[in-house]
C-alpha positions in Angstrom: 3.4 9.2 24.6 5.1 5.6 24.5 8.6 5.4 23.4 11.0 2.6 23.4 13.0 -0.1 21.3 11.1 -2.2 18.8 9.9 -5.4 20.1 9.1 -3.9 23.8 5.1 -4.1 23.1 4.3 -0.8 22.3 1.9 -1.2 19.7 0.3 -4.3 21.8 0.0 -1.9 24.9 -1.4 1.2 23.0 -4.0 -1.3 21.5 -5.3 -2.5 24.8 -4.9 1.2 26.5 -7.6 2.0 23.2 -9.9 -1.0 23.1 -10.6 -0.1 27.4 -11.3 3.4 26.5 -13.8 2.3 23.3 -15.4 -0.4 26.1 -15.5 2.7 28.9 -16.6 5.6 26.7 -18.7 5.1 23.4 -16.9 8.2 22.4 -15.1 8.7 19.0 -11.3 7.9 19.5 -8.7 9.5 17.1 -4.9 8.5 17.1 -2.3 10.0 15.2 0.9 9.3 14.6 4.1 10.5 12.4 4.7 7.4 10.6 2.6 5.3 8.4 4.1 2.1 9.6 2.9 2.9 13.2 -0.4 3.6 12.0 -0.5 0.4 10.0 0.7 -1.8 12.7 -1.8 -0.1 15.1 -4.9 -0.3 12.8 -3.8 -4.1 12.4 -3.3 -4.3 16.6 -7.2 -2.9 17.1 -8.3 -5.0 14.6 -7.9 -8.0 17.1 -9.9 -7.0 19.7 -13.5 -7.9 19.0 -15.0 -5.5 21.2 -13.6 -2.6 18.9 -12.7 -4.1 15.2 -15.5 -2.9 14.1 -15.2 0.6 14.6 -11.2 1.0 13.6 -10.8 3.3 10.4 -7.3 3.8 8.9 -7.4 7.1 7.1 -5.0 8.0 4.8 -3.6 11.2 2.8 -4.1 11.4 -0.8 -0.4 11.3 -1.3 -0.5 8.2 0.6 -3.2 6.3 -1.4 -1.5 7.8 -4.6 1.6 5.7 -4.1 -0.1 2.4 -3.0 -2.3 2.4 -6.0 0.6 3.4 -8.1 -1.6 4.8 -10.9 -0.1 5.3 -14.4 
């Protein structure tokens, strides 16, 4: 768990602490949090490093994806 004020480099740390893991273990990494925003900033954080961009998938909940379309 990291915890701390914004603008510490938490995202920035958990990034690199997941693109060394993807470069030492070809297994699957999953990473969960309790608020979209984190998972947003995150997926956008991975999505820097070359050596794992390509494999980052943001998945979200129907709920989720209902109120970004914001069907009529």
């Amino acid at each position: 768990m990291i915890q701390g004020p914004p603008g510490t480099g938490k995202t920035k740390t958990l990034a690199m602490i997941v693109a060394l893991m993807h470069i030492y273990s070809k297994d699957p990494i999953m990473i969960c949090s309790d608020q979209n925003e984190t998972a947003d900033l995150l997926y956008e954080a991975l999505n820097k490093h070359e050596s794992i961009a390509s494999t980052v998938i943001r998945v979200y909940s129907k709920s989720i994806v209902d109120k970004k379309i914001k069907r009529k």
